[in-house]
C-alpha positions as CSV (number, residue, x, y, z in Angstrom):
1,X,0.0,0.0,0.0
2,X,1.2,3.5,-1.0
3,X,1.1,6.6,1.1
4,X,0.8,10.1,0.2
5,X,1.2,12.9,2.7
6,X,0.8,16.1,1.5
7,X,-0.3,18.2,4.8
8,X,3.9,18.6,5.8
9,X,6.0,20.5,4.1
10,X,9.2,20.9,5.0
11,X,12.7,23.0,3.5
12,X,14.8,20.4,5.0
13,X,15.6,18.7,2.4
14,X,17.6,15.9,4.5
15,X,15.2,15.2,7.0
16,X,12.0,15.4,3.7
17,X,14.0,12.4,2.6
18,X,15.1,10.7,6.5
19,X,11.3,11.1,6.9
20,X,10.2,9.8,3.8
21,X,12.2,6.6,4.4
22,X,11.4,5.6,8.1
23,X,7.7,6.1,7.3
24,X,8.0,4.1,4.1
25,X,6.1,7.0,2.0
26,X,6.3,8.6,-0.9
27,X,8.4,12.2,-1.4
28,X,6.1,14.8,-3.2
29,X,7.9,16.9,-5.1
30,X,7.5,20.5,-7.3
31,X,10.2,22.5,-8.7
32,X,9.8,25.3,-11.7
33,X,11.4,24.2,-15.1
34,X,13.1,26.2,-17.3
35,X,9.6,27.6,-18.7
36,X,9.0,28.7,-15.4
37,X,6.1,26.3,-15.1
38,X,5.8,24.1,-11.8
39,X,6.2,21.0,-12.4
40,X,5.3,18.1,-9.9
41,X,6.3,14.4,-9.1
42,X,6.8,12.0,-6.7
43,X,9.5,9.4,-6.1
44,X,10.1,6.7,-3.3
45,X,13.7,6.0,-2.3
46,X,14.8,2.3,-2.2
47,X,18.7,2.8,-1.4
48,X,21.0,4.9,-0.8
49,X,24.8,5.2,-1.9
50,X,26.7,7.0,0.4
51,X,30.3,7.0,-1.2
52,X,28.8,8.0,-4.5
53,X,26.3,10.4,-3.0
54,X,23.2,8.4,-5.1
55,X,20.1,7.7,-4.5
56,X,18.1,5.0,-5.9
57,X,14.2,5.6,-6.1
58,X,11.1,5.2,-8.4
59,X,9.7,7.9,-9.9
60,X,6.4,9.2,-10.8
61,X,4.5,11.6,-12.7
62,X,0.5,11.0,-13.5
63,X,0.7,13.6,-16.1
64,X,3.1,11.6,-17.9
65,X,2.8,8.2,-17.4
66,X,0.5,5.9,-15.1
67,X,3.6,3.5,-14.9
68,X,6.6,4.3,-12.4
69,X,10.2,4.7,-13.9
70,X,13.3,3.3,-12.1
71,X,15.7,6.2,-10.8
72,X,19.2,7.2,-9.9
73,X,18.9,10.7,-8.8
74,X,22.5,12.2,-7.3
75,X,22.1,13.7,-3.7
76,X,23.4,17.3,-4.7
77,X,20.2,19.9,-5.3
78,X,21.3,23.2,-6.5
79,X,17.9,24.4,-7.5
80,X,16.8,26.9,-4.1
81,X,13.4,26.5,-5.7
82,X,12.7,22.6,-5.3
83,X,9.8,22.2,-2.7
84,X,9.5,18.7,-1.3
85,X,7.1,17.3,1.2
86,X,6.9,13.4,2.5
């Protein structure tokens, strides 16, 4: 069974993603593209790699596709405009 929790949202993106694991839920995520449109996901994180600062997840985005895509997403953000919420 999936998860979605949309009532916290947090700037923190380490503890969005600490969260997101212990609780076994799905990270809601928006951001604003290059068009300056917002564009929304979610992923779940199955693993983590540390020494190459990766995370492994499965992505989703209903506007897309109603199947979810295997990820590896490195851990470095640099957009200040990425809101995420567990």
């Amino acid at each position: 069974m999936i998860y979605y929790w949309r009532d916290v949202v947090m700037k923190n993106i380490e503890l969005v993603i600490s969260e997101s694991i212990k609780r076994g839920k799905w990270i809601d995520i928006s951001y604003i593209n290059n068009l300056g449109e917002t564009t929304y996901y979610w992923i779940a994180i199955k693993d983590i790699d540390l020494k190459r600062k990766l995370l492994f997840a499965s992505i989703f985005n209903d506007q897309k596709s109603l199947d979810s895509l295997e990820a590896t997403i490195p851990l470095l953000l640099k957009n200040d405009n990425t809101n995420l919420s567990y």
